[in-house]
C-alpha positions in Angstrom: 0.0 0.0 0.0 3.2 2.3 0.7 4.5 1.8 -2.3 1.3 2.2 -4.4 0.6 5.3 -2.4 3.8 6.8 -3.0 3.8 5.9 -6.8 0.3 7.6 -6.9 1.7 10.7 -6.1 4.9 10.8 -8.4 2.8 9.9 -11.2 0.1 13.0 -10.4 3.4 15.1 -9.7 4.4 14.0 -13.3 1.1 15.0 -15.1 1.3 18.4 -13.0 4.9 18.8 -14.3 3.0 18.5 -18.1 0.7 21.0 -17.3 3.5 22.9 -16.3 5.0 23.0 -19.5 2.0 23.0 -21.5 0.9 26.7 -19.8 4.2 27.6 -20.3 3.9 27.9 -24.0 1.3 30.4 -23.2 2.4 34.4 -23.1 -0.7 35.7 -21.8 -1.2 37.2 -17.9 -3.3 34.0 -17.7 -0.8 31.7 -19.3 1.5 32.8 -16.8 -0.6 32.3 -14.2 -1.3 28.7 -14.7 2.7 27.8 -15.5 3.4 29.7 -11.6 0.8 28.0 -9.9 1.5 24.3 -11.7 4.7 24.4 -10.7 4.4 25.2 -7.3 1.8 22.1 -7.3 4.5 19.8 -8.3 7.2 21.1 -6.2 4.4 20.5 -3.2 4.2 17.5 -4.8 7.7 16.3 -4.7 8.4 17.8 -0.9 5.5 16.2 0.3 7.1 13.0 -1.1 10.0 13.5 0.7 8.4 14.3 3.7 6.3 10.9 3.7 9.4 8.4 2.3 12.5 9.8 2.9 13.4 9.0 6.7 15.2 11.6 9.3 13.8 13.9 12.0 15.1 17.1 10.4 14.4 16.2 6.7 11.1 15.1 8.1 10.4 18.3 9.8 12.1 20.6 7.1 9.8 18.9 4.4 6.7 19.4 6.5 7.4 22.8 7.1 8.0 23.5 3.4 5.2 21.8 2.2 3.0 24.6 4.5 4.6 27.2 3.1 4.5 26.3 -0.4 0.8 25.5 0.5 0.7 29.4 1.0 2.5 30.1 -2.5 0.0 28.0 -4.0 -3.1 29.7 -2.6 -1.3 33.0 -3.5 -1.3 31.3 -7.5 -4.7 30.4 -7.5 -5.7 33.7 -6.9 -3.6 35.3 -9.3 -5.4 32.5 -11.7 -8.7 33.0 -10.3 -8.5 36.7 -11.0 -7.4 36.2 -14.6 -9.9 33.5 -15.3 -12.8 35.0 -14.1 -12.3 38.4 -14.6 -12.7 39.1 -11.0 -10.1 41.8 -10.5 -12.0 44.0 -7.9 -12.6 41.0 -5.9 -8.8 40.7 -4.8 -8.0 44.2 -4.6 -5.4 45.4 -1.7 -4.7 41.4 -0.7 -2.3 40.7 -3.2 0.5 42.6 -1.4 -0.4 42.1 1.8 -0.5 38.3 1.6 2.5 37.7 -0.3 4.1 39.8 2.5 2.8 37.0 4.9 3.9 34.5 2.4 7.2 35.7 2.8 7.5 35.7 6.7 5.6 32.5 6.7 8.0 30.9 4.9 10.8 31.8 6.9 9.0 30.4 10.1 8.4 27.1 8.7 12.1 26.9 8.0 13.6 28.3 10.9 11.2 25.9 12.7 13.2 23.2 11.7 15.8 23.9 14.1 13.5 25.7 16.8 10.3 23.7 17.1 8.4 26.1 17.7 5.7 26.2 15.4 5.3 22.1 15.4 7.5 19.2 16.1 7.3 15.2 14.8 6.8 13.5 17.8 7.3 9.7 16.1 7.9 8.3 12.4 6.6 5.0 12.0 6.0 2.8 9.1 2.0 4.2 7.8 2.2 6.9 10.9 4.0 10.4 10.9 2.9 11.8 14.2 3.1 15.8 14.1 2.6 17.8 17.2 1.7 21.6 16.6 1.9 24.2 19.4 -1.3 25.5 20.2 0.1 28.4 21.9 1.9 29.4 18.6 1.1 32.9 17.6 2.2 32.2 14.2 0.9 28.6 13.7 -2.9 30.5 14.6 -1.7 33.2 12.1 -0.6 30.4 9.3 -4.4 28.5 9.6 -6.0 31.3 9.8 -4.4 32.7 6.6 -4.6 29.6 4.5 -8.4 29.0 5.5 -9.8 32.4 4.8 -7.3 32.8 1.7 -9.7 29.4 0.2 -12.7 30.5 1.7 -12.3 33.7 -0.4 -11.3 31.7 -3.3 -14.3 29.1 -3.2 -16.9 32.6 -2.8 -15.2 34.1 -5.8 -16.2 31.2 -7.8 -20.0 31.0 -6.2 -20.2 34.9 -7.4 -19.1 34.4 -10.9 -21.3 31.1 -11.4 -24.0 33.7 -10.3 -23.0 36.5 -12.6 -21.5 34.4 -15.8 -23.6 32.9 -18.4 -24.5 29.4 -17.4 -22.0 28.2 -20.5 -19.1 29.3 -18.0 -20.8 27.5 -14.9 -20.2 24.4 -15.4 -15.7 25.4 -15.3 -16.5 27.8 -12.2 -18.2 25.4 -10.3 -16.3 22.1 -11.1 -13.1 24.5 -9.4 -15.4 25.3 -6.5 -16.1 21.8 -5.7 -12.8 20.2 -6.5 -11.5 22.6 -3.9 -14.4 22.9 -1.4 -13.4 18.8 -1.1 -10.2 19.9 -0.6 -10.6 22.5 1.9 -13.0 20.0 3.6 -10.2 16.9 3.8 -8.0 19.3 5.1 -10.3 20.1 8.1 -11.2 16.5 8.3 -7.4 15.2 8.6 -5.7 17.9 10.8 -5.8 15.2 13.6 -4.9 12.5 11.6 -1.1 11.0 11.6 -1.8 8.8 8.7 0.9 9.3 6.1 -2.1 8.6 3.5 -2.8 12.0 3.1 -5.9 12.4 0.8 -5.8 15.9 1.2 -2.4 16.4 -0.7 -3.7 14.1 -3.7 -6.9 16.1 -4.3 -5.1 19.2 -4.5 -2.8 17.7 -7.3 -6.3 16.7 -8.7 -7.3 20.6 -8.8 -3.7 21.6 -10.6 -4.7 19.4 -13.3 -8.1 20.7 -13.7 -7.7 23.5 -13.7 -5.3 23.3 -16.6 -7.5 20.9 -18.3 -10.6 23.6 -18.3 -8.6 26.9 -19.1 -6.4 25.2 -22.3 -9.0 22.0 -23.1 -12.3 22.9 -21.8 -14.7 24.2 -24.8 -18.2 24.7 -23.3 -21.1 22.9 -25.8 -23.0 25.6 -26.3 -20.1 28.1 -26.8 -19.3 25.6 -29.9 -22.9 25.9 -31.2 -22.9 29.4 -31.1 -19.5 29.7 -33.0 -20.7 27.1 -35.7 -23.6 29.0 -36.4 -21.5 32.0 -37.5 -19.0 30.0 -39.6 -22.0 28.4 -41.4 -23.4 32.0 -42.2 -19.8 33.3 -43.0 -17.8 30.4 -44.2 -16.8 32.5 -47.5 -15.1 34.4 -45.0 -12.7 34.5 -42.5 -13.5 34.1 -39.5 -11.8 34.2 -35.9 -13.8 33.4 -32.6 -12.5 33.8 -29.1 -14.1 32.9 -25.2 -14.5 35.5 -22.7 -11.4 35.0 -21.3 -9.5 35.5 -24.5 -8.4 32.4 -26.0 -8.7 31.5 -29.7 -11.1 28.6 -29.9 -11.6 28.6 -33.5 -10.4 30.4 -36.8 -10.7 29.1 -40.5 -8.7 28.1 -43.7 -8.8 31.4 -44.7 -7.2 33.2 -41.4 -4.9 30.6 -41.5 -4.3 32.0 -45.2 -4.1 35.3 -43.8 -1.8 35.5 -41.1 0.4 31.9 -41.6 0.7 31.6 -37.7 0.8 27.6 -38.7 -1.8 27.0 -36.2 0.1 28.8 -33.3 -3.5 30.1 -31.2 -1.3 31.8 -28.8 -0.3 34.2 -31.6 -3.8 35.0 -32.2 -4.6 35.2 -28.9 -1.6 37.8 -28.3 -3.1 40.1 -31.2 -6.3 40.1 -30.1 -4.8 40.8 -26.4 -3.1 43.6 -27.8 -6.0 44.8 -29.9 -8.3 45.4 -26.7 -5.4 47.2 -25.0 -5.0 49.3 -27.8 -9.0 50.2 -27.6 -9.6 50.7 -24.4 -12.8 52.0 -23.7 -13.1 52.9 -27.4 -14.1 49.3 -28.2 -18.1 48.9 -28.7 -20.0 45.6 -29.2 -20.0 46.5 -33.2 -17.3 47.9 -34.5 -16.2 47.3 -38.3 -13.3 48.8 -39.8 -11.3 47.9 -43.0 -7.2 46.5 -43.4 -4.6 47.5 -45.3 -3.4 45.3 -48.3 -2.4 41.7 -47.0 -1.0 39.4 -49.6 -2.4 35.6 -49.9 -0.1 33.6 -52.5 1.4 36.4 -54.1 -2.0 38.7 -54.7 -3.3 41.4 -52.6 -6.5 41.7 -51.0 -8.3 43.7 -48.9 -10.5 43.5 -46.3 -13.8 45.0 -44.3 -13.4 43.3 -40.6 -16.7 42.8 -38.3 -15.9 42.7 -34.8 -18.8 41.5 -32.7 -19.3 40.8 -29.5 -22.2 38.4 -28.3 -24.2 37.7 -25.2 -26.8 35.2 -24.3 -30.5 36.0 -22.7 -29.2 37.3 -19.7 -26.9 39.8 -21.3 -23.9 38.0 -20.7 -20.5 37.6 -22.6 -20.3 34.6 -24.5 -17.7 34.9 -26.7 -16.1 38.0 -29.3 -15.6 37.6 -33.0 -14.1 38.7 -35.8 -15.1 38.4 -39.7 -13.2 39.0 -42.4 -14.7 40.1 -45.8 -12.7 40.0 -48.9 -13.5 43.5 -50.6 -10.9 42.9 -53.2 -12.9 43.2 -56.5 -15.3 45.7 -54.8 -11.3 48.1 -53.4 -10.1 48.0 -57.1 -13.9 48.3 -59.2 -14.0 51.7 -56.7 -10.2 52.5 -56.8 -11.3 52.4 -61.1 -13.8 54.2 -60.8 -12.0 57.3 -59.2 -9.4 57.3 -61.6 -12.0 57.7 -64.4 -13.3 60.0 -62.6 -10.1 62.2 -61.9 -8.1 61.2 -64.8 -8.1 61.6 -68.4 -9.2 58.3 -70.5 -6.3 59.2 -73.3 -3.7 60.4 -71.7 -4.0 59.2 -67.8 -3.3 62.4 -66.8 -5.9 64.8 -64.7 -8.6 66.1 -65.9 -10.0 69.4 -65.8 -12.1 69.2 -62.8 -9.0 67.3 -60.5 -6.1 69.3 -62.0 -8.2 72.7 -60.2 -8.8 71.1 -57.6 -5.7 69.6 -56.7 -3.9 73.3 -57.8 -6.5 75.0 -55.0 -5.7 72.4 -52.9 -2.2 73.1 -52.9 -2.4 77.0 -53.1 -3.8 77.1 -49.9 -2.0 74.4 -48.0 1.1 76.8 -49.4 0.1 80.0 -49.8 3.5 81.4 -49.5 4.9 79.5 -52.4 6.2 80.1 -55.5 4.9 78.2 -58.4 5.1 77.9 -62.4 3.0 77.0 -64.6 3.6 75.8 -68.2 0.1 75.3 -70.6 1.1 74.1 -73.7 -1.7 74.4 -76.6 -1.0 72.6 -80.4 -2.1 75.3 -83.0 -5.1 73.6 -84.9 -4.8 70.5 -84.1 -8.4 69.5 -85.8 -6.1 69.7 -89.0 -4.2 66.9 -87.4 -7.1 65.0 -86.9 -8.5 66.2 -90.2 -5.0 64.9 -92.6 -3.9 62.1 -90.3 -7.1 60.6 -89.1 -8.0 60.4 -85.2 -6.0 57.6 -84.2 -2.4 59.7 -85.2 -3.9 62.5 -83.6 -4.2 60.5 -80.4 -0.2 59.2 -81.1 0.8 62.7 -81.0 -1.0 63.7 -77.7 0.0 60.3 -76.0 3.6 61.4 -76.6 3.1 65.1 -75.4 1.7 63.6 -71.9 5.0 61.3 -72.1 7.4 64.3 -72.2 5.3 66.1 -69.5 5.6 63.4 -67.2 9.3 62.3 -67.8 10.8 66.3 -67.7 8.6 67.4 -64.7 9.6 66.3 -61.1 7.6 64.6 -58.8 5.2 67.1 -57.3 4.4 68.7 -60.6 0.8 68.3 -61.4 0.2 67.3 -65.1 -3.5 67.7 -66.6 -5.2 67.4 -70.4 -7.7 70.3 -70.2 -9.7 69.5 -73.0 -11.0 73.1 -73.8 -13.5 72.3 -76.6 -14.9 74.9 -79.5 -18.8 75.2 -79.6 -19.2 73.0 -82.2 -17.8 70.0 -79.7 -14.5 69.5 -81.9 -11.4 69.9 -79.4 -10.1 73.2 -80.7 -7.1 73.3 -78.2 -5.0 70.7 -76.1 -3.3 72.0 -72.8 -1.1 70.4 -70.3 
């Protein structure tokens, strides 16, 4: 039974270690989170090992009093992860430094007690028995209890508030952490007395570090995927880009993929997006669309009108934030023809009438302390042209005149065809 015990808990402090690692791939405030408090699971883990199979009064007592403190650490991580994860930021407000001040000092006790006693002492160390002796009178053992107790006690009421306030999609992650650790916390109270080294107590909170990493990175709630399906089926000629509550990517399509070539890295996603609300602030609405520049997809450019929406459920809720992409392309370059035609000269390509004055008012006033020339250059009856050498020569000659305007002007000059027609509609002049 030894044996199997102890096996039990190297293998959970393995699978911790692997949530460990898997969170640390993660760059986000919650991502980080989850990688500090996973690995202060599994070094609990391994000095709680110690403490049960590896003999010696001092290593005994020095591994008990470490696996308290670290006990504190990992209360202090699961609220830093409780606060990201639910959003409730308010709720922790002012304890944050104040406990890891305790932390600190705690620690140091638990350590120093090793030598002193005078926080607890192991009385015996038998086979299936550990028999630890606390002193009541201890200011700081009170102090350590006290902390630890009302620090989960917060914890667990946290979660009861934001299964009340979330939509009931989220409930079902809030309060399977609430439970795991309300058995928890209750097997702590139930053992205190016990010297059994078959501590239950340890192994369950293991249990929670693996959770909690399985319902923040593997968790999808149902309904959440229903919800996101809908959308892909009414925009799956699109791109589209979903993400939870809580920020992470939980779905995106070929075409995103096409897009952005993250090679199915979420985290990246998840880090734009992150940067993306930062950058709003309180500027971001429910509804917002807005269009990109040019992004190039095997070798052509497109570009694109992005909806952003955000949806709730019944109860007003968040459920999850979106993004669409709409490929404008054709719809960009018919408009982008269309105001050329309309500003430019079908012959020539150079401005017409109308967007040569404007541009030249334009410019007069944005510099009205500048000097400027102006050249018009007009072809003495140029019908005659057109009358000998047909139309199309005609058009040769003019084509070459725009040529030399354009190659011995500099960069800012403004070239235009006026078009200055006689009133019987023939051109009767030319100018550039």
């Amino acid at each position: 039974m030894r044996i199997v015990y102890g096996l039990g808990v190297l293998l959970e402090a393995i699978l911790i270690a692997h949530c460990a690692i898997g969170s640390l791939k993660k760059h986000d405030r919650l991502g980080k989170s989850v990688c500090i408090y996973e690995t202060l699971t599994f070094a609990c883990a391994i000095v709680f090992f110690v403490f049960t199979f590896v003999p010696g009064h001092t290593v005994t007592v020095l591994a008990k009093g470490l696996t308290m403190a670290l006990f504190d650490w990992m209360l202090i991580a699961l609220m830093f992860y409780t606060q990201y994860y639910t959003g409730a930021v308010k709720t922790f407000k002012g304890v944050q430094a104040a406990s890891m001040i305790f932390a600190v000092l705690d620690t140091y006790m638990l350590i120093e007690n090793t030598w002193t006693n005078k926080i607890f002492d192991i009385e015996s160390i038998k086979a299936e028995n550990i028999k630890v002796v606390f002193n009541n009178d201890s200011l700081w053992y009170r102090l350590h209890f006290i902390f630890t107790y009302a620090f989960v006690i917060l914890i667990i009421f946290t979660y009861l508030y934001m299964i009340i306030k979330s939509s009931r999609m989220y409930r079902e992650a809030y309060g399977a952490i609430a439970v795991v650790i309300f058995i928890g916390f209750s097997f702590d109270i139930a053992t205190i007395g016990s010297d059994s080294i078959y501590d239950l107590t340890m192994i369950i909170y293991g249990a929670i570090a693996i959770i909690i990493y399985y319902l923040t990175y593997r968790y999808v709630p149902n309904e959440l995927i229903e919800n996101m399906l809908s959308l892909v089926v009414r925009d799956m000629n699109n791109g589209i880009i979903c993400y939870d509550r809580k920020g992470r990517c939980i779905y995106y399509n070929d075409l995103m993929e096409a897009i952005y070539r993250h090679g199915g890295n979420m985290s990246v996603y998840e880090s734009k997006y992150s940067q993306w609300i930062e950058k709003l602030g309180d500027d971001r609405r429910d509804s917002m669309t807005f269009q990109t520049t040019d992004i190039e997809i095997n070798g052509e450019k497109h570009y694109f009108e992005i909806a952003y929406k955000r949806i709730y459920d019944e109860s007003n809720r968040v459920i999850c934030d979106y993004f669409v992409y709409n490929d404008r392309t054709q719809m960009y370059e018919s408009w982008e023809q269309e105001k050329y035609k309309a500003s430019h000269d079908s012959l020539t390509g150079l401005l017409n009438r109308e967007q040569f004055y404007l541009d030249t008012s334009e410019r007069l006033h944005q510099n009205p302390d500048k000097k400027y020339c102006i050249i018009c250059s007009n072809i003495r009856d140029f019908k005659f042209v057109n009358e000998l050498f047909g139309i199309e020569k005609g058009n040769d000659i003019l084509l070459r005149q725009a040529e030399l305007m354009r190659k011995h002007t500099g960069a800012g000059a403004l070239c235009a065809r006026l078009r200055l027609h006689g009133a019987e509609g023939i051109p009767r002049r030319n100018a550039f």
